[in-house]
Each structure stands twice: as structure tokens, then as C-alpha cells.
N, C-alpha and C positions, 0 to 999 in steps of 0.2 A: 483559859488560854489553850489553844488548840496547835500542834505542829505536826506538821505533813513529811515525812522524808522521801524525797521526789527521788533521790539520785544513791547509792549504796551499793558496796561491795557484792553483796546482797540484795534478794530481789523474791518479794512474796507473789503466790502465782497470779499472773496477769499484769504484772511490772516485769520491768527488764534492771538488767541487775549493769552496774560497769565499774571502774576505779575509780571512784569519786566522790562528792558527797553535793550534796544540795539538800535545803530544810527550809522548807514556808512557815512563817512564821503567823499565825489570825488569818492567813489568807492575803496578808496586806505587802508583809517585809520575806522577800526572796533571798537568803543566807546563802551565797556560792551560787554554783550552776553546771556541777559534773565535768566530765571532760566534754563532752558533744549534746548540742543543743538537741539532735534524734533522742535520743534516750532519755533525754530531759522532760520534753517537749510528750514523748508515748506516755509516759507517767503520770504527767501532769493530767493529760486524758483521759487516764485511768482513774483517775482522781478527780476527774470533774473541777479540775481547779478551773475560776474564773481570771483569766489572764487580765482584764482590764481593772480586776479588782488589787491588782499586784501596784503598789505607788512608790516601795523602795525596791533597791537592790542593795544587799551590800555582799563585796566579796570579801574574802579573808585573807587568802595571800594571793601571792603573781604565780602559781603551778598550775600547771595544763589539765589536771584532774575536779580544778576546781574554779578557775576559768574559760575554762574550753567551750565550755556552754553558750558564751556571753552572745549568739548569735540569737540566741531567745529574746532580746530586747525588743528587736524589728517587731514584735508581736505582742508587745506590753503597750498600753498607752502613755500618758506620760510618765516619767519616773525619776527619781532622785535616786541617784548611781554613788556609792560610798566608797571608795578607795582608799588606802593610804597614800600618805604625799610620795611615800618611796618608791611608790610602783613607776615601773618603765615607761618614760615619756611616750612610748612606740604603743603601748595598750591604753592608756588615758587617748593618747588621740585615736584610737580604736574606738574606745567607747564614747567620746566625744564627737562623734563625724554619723551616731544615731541623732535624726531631727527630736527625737520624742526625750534625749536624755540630757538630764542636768547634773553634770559631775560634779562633784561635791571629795575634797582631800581632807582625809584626816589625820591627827599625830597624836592628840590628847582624847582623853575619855570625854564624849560627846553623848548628849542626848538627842536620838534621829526620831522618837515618833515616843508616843504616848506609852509610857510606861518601857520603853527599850531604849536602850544604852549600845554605844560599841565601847572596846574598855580601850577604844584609841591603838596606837601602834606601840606592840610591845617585843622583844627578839631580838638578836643583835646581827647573827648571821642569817638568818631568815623570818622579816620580820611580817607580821599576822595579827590581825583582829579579830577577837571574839564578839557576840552579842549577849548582851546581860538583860533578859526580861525580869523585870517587877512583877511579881503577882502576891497574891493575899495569903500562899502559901511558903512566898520567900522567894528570891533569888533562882532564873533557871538562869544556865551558860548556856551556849551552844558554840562550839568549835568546830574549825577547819578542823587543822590537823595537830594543833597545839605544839609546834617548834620551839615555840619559846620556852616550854614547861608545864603542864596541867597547872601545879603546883603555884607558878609566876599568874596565872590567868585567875584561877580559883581567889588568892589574895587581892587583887585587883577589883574583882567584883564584888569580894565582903565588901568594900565601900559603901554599893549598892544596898543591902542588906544580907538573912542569913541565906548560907545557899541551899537550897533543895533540891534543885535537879542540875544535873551534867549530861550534855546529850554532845555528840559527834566523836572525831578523831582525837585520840589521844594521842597516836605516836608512839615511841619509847618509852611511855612516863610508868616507872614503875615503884612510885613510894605510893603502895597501893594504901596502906593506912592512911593518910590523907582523904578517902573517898567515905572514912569509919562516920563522920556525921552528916554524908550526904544522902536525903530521903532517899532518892532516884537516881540510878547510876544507867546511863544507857553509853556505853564504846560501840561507835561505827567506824565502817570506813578502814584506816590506818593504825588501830587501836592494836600493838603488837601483844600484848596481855591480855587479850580480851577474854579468853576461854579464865586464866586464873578469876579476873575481875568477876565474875558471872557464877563461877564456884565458892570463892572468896564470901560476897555478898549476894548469893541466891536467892534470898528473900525480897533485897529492895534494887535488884537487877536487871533489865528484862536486855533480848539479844533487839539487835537492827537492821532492818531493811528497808528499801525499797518498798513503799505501799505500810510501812508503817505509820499512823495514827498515834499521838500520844496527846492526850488530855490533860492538862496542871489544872 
């Protein structure tokens, strides 16, 4: 299992770096979309991603750093678009008025594509979807910005099985012991601990950007 990070704080040379996050997932499932579809769109380039080969989108919450991008659709072929039900009537019908997109609302933990999970809508005052891939190694997450709680999101996906990697925005989240049986710890993005996390767990840590590659 292969993930791309298109869009980050951070930016390796020959990416562009901006406030946001975006994460391809095989190639197949587009996690977020940055704030602006420019920045999005140069990365992906850089990347050589094959845009018709993208068939989901899911985003994780309604913020402008992580759907600002969504103008990148006009340039995907067909696609099944993941929202939660709670998102603003005013962006569903945004993302519904693309001929190529099939919106698709969720609230429970749903299985979108082979071996991927969203863990549904979880948060109370700002509410967010993570992605929970299966692999043969365990459990990876991938996170927006985790509002609801690393912690909230992590429990949700032990369902799924054990977890071995954490990849995106953490946010606030700072009961860093919780991350003590995580193989793979990657904080992008919003991760306000990221420097302790990186010190803390040095060994099984790595930093995030833009034009990063990660392998499970």
C-alpha cells in the first residue's frame, strides 16, 4: 500500500508546500484536497499521479484548507465524492453540480473501496472523517486534522484491526503515550506536537511533506 502526500505544510524540493493536507491513497482514493486546487494540481504533476486513475474522493471536514481544492474534480473522471451528511447544503451542491461526480453522505463507519474504511462521522462541534486502510501489516489511519481527538479516531479504527500507522493532522492531541504501540507515527499538517512526537518516538517517526512517499 502506497500513499502520496500531495498537499502539506511542508514541501520537498520540487513541490510546493501550503496550509493544508491532501493524501492519495494506491493511486485510486484522494483523502482532502489542500486549500487551492494550483497547489494541489503542481504536486500531483510532480508526482506523475494519473488523475483518471483517482475513482474516490473523500474529504474529512468542511475547512477551507482541506476543501478548497475541490476544483480538482473538473479533472478526474468519474468519481464517488464521500462527504459527511453534516456538510453545508451550499458545498454538497457545489460538489454535486460536477457532471463526473456521484455524492455519496456518510454518518456511520462505512466501507468505500477494497480494504478502506471511513470511520464514519465522528466530533461534536466540528465534525470529521478519518480513513482506515487494512493492510497485512494492520491498521493505517489517515487524518484531516483530528477535531474530534486522535485518541476518539484511533479507538474507532481498532475495530478495523491493530493499528500500525498514523499519518496526517493531529491538532491539539497531546496524550502522546497513546501513539507507544503505534509502528509508524507520521504528524502533518496541524500536528501542534509534532517536533515532541518526532523526539519522543525517533525511531518509529518520520517528519511530512509534500512529495512525501510512504510505503506500508
Amino acid at each position: 500500500m502506497e500513499l502520496k502526500i500531495l498537499y502539506d505544510n511542508e514541501a520537498k524540493k520540487g513541490f510546493r508546500s501550503g496550509w493544508g493536507f491532501s493524501c492519495l491513497v494506491d493511486g485510486r482514493v484522494l483523502f482532502d484536497t489542500g486549500a487551492d486546487a494550483d497547489t494541489l494540481l503542481f504536486n500531483m504533476r510532480a508526482f506523475n499521479v494519473d488523475l483518471e486513475g483517482i475513482r474516490k474522493v473523500v474529504f474529512s471536514h468542511e475547512h477551507g484548507d482541506h476543501v478548497g481544492g475541490f476544483q480538482i474534480l473538473s479533472m478526474l473522471g468519474d468519481v464517488e465524492v464521500y462527504v459527511l451528511r453534516s456538510f453545508s447544503n451550499y458545498f454538497k451542491r457545489r460538489l454535486s453540480s460536477f457532471k463526473n461526480v456521484e455524492l455519496r453522505e456518510i454518518s456511520n463507519m462505512e466501507k468505500i473501496d477494497e480494504n478502506i474504511f471511513t470511520t464514519g462521522e465522528l466530533g461534536r462541534l466540528i465534525k470529521e472523517q478519518s480513513l482506515i486502510v487494512n493492510t497485512d501489516k494492520g491498521v493505517v489511519v489517515i487524518t484531516g486534522c483530528s477535531h474530534p481527538g486522535l485518541d476518539k479516531i484511533l479507538s474507532v479504527a481498532s475495530k478495523i484491526g491493530r493499528i500500525h500507522c498514523v499519518v496526517g493532522g493531529f491538532h491539539g492531541f497531546n496524550k502522546l503515550e497513546i501513539l507507544r504501540e503505534v509502528d509508524l507515527i507520521i504528524p502533518c499538517h496541524c500536528t501542534m506536537k509534532k517536533k515532541e512526537i518526532l523526539k519522543l518516538y525517533r525511531d518509529k517517526s518520520r517528519k511530512c511533506s509534500a512529495g512525501c512517499t510512504i510505503n506500508i
